[in-house]
N, C-alpha and C positions, 0 to 999 in steps of 0.2 A: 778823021781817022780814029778807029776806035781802041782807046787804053786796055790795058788787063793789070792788075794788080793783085795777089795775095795779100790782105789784111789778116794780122791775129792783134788782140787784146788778151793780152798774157796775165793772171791774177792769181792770188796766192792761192786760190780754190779752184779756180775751174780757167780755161782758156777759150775765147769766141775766135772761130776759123770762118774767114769768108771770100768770096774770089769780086773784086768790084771791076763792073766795066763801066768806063767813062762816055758817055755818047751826048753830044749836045752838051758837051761844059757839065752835066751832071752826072752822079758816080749811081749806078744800080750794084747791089749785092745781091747773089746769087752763091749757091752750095756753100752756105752756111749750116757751120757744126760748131758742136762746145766737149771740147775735153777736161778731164779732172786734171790738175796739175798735180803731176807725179814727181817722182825723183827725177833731175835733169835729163840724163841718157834715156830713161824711157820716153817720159814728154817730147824729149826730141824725137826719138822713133815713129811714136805717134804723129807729129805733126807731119815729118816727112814721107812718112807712107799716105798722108792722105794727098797732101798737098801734090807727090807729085805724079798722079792722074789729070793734072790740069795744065794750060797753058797760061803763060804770066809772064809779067818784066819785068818784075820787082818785087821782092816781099817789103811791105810797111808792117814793122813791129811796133806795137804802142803795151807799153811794160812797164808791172810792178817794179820798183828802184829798191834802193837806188841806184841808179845806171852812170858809166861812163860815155859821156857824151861829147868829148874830147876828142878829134878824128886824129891829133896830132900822136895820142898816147896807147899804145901798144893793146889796151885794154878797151881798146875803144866799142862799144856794143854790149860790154858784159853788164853782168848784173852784181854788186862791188857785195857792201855791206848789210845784206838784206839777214832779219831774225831768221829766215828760211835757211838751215845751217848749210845742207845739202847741196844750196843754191848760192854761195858766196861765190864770188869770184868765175863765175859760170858763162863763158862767151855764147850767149845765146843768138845774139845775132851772126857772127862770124860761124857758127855752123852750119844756122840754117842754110846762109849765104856759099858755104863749100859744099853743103849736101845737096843744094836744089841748083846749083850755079848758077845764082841769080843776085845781081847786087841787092843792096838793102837800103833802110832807112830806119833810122830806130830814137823813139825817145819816150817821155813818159807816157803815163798811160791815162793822168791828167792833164800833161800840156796837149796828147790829142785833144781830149775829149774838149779843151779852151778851144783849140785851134777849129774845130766842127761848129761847137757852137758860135763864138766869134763869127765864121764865114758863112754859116747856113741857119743859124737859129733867128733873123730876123730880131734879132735885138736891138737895132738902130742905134748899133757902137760906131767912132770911127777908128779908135787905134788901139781902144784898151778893152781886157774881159778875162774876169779871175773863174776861175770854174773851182768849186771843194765837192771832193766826197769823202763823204760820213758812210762808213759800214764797219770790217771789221779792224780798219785803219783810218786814217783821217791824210787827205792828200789835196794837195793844190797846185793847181795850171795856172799858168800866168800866161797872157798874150799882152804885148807893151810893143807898139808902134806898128802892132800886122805879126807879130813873128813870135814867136815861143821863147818866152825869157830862159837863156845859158849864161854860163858864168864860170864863176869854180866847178859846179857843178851844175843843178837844177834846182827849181823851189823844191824845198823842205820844209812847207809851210803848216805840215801836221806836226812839226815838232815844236810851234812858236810855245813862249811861255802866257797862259793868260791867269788874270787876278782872282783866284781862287775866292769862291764865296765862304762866308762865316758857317752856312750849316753844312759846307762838303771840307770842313777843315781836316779831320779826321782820316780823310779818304785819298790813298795814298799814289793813285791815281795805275791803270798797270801797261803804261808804254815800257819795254824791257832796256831802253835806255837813259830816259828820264823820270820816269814814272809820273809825272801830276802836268807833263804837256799837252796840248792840246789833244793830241792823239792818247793818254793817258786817260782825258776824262769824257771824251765824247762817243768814243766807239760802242758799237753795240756790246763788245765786252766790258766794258766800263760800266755802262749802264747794267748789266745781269747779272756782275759782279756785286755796284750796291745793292738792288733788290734781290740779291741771294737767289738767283732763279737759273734755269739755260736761258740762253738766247732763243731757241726756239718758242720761248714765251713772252718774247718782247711786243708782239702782236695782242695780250690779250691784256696788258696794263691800259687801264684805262685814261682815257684824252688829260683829266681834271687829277691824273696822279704828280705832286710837285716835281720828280726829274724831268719833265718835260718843259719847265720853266729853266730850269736848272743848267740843260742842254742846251737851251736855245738862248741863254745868256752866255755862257763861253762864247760859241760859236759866232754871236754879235761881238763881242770880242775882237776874235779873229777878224771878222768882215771891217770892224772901224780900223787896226792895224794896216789890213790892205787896202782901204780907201787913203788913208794916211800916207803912208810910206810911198805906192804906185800910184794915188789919184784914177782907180781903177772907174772907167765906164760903167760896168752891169757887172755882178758876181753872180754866178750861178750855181744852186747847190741841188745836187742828187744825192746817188746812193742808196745803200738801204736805210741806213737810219730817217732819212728825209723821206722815206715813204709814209710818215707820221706827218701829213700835212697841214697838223695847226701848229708844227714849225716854226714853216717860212713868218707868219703876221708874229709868233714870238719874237724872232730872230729880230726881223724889221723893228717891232715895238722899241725893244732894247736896245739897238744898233743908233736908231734916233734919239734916244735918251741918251746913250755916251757921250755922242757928238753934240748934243745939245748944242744946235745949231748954227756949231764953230764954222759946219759946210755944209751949202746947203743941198741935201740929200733928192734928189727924184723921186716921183713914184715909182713905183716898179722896179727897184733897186733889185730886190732880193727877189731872184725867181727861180722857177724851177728848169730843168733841161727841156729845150723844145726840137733837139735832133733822136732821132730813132735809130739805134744802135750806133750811138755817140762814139763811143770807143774804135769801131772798127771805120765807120766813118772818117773818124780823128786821123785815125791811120792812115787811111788814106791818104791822105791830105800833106801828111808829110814830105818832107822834101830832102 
């Protein structure tokens, strides 16, 4: 029998809208759109005007946080404490869910994107698989025993603290809660902020200029922490910043020199995303 599902990946820029049908254990997408993320009431409007032209039996939300994920707590689907002022305390999913009379599902928009790759990226895991993207936040998916790691809340794994280097001492890092957290020094703002540039010129720094060392040493950081702490199978890293792909062999270089072969690391540790529209996929997938 065949499934229908409403997917969106919800982001602080723009939102991917697509309708997946399941046939044969696999998910097709189909009437896929991308909207700019507007102030809530309209983004909502948006989505349910388009959405409901179509037939569906659930929407799967996979969304910028942080989220309550909590089914037990009144607030359960919203989006809590996010810088998006607009967007504090905003039940995104429980509208959708009353505007389109369709139950839901909702979680992050990195634990999708783990839980896709995990189950479709052929990455030869059996239980575990960290996913991070680097753009204009820094966010991490946990998958631990098949399932997307909950808790108090979800990973908040762009806020860890990592060992600032000697020549970025200076540099104050610009997460607007911690400032020199990992999400303070890695995002593409971070990076355009030290070379005094926009972001739209992050593309024309060249391979051999040293913040790409610099980046790709935190970030190795981050990845020994989550090997540590979860004994994570494969970490996966996208994003836009990671479309700078002498990254990953930084990242790896680095990551092995931490650990200095306290465990012993695989090849093919650190790679990049092998699912094709990860996020709405991710979505999917939820349960």
């Amino acid at each position: 029998m065949q499934q229908s599902k409403a997917a969106l990946e919800i982001g602080g820029t723009f939102i991917q809208v697509g309708i997946g049908t399941k046939t044969d254990n696999k998910w097709t997408l189909n009437n896929k759109k991308t909207f700019d993320t507007r102030d809530p009431e309209d983004t909502l409007l948006d989505l349910v005007t388009y959405l409901q032209q179509f037939e569906f039996d659930s929407i799967q939300i996979a969304s910028f946080g942080p989220l309550c994920l909590n089914k037990d707590d009144p607030q359960f689907g919203s989006i809590t404490s996010t810088p998006k002022l607009k967007w504090q305390n905003f039940p995104i999913a429980t509208r959708l869910s009353q505007a389109l009379k369709k139950p839901f599902a909702i979680d992050t928009d990195v634990n999708a994107c783990a839980m896709a790759e995990f189950m479709l990226g052929n990455h030869n895991v059996r239980q575990s698989l960290a996913y991070i993207t680097i753009g204009t936040g820094v966010g991490v998916g946990i998958i631990v025993n098949g399932q997307c790691v909950h808790g108090m809340l979800h990973p908040e794994g762009g806020h860890i603290l990592v060992a600032k280097q000697q020549e970025d001492k200076d540099f104050k890092g610009v997460c607007a809660f911690h400032g020199d957290c990992l999400e303070g020094l890695c995002t593409n703002v971070a990076i355009a902020k030290r070379l005094n540039c926009p972001i739209t010129e992050l593309p024309n720094i060249s391979d051999d200029h040293p913040i790409w060392e610099l980046v790709g040493f935190y970030l190795a950081e981050a990845c020994q922490n989550i090997l540590y702490l979860l004994s994570i199978e494969k970490i996966v890293l996208g994003g836009g910043v990671m479309n700078r792909k002498l990254l990953y062999p930084i990242i790896d270089k680095h990551l092995r020199r931490l650990v200095n072969k306290y465990v012993e690391i695989p090849e093919n540790y650190i790679v990049e995303p092998q699912v094709e529209d990860v996020g709405l996929i991710g979505a999917l997938l939820l349960q």
